[in-house]
Each structure stands twice: as structure tokens, then as C-alpha cells.
C-alpha positions in Angstrom: -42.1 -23.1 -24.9 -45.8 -23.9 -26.1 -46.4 -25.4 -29.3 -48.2 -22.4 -30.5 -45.0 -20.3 -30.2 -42.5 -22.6 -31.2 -44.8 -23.0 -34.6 -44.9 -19.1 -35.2 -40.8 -18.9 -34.4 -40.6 -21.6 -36.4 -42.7 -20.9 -39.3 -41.1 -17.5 -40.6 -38.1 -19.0 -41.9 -39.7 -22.4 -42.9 -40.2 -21.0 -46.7 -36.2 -20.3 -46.4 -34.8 -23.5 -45.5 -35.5 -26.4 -47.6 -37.6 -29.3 -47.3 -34.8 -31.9 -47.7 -32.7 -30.5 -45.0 -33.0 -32.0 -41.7 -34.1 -30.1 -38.7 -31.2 -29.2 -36.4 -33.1 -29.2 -32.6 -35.8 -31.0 -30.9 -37.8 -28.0 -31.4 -38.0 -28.0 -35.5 -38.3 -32.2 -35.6 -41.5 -31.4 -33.4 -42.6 -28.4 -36.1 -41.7 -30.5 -38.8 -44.1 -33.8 -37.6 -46.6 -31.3 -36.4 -47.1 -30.3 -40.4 -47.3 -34.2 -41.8 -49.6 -36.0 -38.9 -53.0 -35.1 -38.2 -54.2 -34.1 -34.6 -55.0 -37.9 -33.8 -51.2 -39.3 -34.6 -50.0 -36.2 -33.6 -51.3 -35.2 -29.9 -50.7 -39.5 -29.1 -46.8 -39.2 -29.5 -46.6 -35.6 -28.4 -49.2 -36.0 -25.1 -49.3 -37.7 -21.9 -51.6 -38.6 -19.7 -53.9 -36.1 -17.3 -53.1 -32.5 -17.9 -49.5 -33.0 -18.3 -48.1 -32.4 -15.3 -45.9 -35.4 -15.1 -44.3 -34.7 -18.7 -43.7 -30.6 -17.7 -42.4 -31.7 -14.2 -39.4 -34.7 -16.1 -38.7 -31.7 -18.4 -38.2 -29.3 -15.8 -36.4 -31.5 -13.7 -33.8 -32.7 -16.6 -33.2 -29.0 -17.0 -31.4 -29.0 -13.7 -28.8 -31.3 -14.8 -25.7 -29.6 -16.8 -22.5 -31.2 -18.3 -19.6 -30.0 -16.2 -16.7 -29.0 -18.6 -13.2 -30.1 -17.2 -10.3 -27.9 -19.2 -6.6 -29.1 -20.2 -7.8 -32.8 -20.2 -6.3 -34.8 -23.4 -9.6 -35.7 -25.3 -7.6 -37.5 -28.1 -8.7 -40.9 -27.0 -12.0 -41.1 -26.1 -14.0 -44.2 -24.3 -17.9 -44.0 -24.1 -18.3 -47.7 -23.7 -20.9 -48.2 -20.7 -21.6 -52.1 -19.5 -24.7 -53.7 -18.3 -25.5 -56.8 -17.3 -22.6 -58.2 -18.4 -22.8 -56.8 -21.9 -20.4 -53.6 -23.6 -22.5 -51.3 -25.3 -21.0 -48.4 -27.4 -22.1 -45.6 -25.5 -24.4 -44.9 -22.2 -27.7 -45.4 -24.7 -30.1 -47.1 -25.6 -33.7 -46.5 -28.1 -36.2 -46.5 -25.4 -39.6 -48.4 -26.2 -41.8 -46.9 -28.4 -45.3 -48.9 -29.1 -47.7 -47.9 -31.9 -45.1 -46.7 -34.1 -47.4 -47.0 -37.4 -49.1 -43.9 -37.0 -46.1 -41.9 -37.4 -44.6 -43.9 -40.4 -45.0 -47.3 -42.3 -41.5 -49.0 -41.6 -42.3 -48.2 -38.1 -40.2 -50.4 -35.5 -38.7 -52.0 -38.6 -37.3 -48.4 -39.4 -36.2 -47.7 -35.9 -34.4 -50.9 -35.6 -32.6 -50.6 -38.9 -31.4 -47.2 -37.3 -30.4 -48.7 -34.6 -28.3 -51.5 -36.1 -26.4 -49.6 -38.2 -25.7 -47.3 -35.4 -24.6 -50.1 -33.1 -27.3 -48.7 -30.8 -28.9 -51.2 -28.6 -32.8 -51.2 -29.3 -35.8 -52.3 -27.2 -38.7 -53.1 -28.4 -42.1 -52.1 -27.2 -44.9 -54.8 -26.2 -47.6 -52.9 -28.4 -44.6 -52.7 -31.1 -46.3 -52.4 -35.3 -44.3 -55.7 -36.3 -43.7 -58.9 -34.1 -40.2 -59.6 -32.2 -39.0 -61.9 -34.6 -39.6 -59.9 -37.8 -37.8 -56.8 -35.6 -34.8 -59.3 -34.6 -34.0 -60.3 -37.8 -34.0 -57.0 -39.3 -31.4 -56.4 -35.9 -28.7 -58.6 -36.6 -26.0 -59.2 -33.9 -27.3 -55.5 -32.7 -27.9 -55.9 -28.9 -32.2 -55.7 -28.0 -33.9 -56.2 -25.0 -38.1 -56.5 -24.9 -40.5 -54.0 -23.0 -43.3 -56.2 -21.3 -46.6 -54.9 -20.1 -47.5 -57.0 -17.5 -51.1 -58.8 -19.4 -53.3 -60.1 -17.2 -53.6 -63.8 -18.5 -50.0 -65.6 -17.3 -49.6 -67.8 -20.7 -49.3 -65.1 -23.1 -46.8 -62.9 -20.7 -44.6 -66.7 -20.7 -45.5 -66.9 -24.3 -44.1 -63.5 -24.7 -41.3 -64.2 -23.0 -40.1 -67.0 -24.7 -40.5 -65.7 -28.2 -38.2 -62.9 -27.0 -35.7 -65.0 -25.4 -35.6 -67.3 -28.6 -35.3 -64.1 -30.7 -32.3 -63.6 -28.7 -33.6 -60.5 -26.5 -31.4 -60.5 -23.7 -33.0 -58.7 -21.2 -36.8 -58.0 -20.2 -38.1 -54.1 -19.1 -41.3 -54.6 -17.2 -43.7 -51.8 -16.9 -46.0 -52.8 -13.4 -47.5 -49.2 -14.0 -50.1 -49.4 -16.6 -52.7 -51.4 -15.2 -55.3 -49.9 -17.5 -55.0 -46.6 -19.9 -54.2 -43.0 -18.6 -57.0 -40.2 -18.7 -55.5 -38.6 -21.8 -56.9 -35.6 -22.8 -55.6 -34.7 -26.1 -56.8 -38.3 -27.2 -60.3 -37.7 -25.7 -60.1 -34.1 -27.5 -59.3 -36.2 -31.3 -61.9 -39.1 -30.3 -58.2 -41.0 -31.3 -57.5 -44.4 -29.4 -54.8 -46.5 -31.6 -55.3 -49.8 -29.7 -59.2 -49.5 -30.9 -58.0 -49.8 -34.4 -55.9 -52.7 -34.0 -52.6 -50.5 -34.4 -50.0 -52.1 -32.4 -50.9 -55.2 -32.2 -48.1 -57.6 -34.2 -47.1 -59.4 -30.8 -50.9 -60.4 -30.0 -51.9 -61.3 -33.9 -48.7 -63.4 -34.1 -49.0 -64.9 -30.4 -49.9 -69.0 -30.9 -51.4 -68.8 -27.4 -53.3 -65.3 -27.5 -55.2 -66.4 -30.4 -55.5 -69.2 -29.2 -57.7 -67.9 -26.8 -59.8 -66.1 -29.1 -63.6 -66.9 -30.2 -62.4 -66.7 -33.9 -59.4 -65.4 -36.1 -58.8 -61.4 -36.2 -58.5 -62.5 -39.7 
């Protein structure tokens, strides 16, 4: 469905439902963010890279898969427990990395992992993440988290990196090996929007002893 008819379908009973409900589908969350960020925030978390192809062909693609219902099974006791690498996690999920969370709201990753602790939901936090990895681990708790690294290309801050999250008590590391620069995105050349140009998720470098140690002066 484009956006411009999922905002008309969605926008003739928007005066009937209130504003303190919470939207039900992917759909209305979509509508609902597309009315509070502006085109810049907006087409950032919503876009991807080139035209979109890659994006319409996952969605496509997930479509194919379908939960096969199996009848007269005793669903009194249920297990959704899934373990990896050693560790039990409450059910076959985990928050994927998000970076940049700022422009979308102030708590940002602080939010997300607050979620995620009180929903026992293991959390993973982003390299280009709003707050550092040891202000997000402590508002984690015992909650399990593992760190997203985007490969840098100076060595002693992807160590550095990696120590800080292993001292934080991140017990796993998600490399991403395919961002070597940024995408063609054309919704952010549209907007004239580029977060990282603004200095928004940047926590991990700012706090980073041995990135700014490498810098010509303080950011401050």
C-alpha cells in the first residue's frame, strides 16, 4: 500500500478515534508518526537506500511466509523460550539495532531499552546509538544486550568499542561488513536531511577516550 493511500484510509476515521488510544496495526503507527515528524525525521526511518527496491523485495518476500495452524493440539502449556549462544531468551526475539534514535524521540535508545527490560526482551544496541553503551546498560539491568558494530576504519576505536561493550556486559557483537560508506538515499537527498552531519548519533564517538583522542580539539 503507498503511503498516500494508507494516509487517505487512514485519515477519515482519524477525527473518530482518540488521540490517547494506541494504533492497533503497522499501518496506523506509520500514519500516526507520519503526522508528528517532519519530512527529514520522517523519510530517514521510513526510507532506504536507492529507489527502494531492496525494502519492497524483504516485504514481498516475508509475505510468502504463513503460520501453519495445527488443530486438537493442547495449548495450555506453552514454551516460547529460544537459546543462543548459550543463553535462554524468553521468546525467538530480539529489538534489532536502531541508530539515530533522537530524531524520532528524546529518550531515544534510553526509551527503547527501558521497553525492553521490562519486557524481558533482549536489546541490541546500534553503533550510531543517541546515548553511549554504558548509560544504555545501566538503564538495562540483568536484561540480556548484545552491541551492533560498524566496522570503523581506524582499528583502536573498533577495540575500544569492543571493550567498553564487553565491560558493559554485552554479550555478543553484530557486525555490519556492509556499509562501507552511506547508501544513495533518495528521500534524504529529496529533505537536504543527513543526521550524522548534525552530530545526531554520535554518544559512542563523543564518549570514546581513544576517538577523541584522535581529534584536533574537543567537539566540545
Amino acid at each position: 500500500m503507498s503511503n498516500e493511500r494508507m494516509y487517505a484510509r487512514f485519515h477519515s476515521r482519524d477525527r473518530q478515534v482518540s488521540s490517547q488510544r494506541l494504533p492497533v496495526s503497522h499501518d496506523e503507527w506509520e500514519y500516526r508518526a507520519r503526522q508528528i515528524l517532519t519530512d527529514g525525521p520522517f523519510g530517514y526511518i521510513s526510507g532506504g537506500a536507492g529507489t527502494e527496491d531492496t525494502m519492497r523485495s524483504n516485504r514481498e518476500a516475508f509475505f510468502e511466509w504463513n503460520i501453519r495452524p495445527r488443530k486438537l493440539r493442547d495449548v495450555s502449556t506453552r514454551d516460547l523460550t529460544v537459546s543462543l549462544f548459550g543463553q535462554t531468551f524468553p521468546t525467538p526475539f530480539l529489538l534489532a539495532p536502531i541508530g539515530v534514535q533522537e530524531i524520532a524521540h528524546p529518550d531515544a535508545d534510553l526509551g527503547s531499552a527501558k521497553a525492553a527490560a521490562e519486557s524481558g526482551i533482549p536489546f541490541i544496541l546500534s553503533t550510531h546509538s543517541s546515548y553511549s553503551i554504558e548509560d544504555v546498560a545501566g538503564v538495562l539491568g540483568n536484561t540480556p544486550r548484545w552491541f551492533q558494530l560498524y566496522w570503523p576504519k581506524d582499528r583502536d576505536i573498533m577495540v575500544s568499542f569492543v571493550q567498553r561493550a564487553e565491560k558493559a556486559g554485552y554479550s555478543a557483537i553484530v557486525v555490519t561488513l556492509d556499509l562501507p560508506e552511506q547508501g544513495w538515499r533518495e528521500r534524504d537527498i529529496r529533505n537536504g536531511y543527513s543526521p550524522s552531519k548534525a552530530g545526531l548519533g554520535t554518544a559512542n564517538f563523543m564518549s570514546d577516550p581513544v576517538f577523541r583522542s584522535k581529534l584536533r580539539q574537543s567537539p566540545e
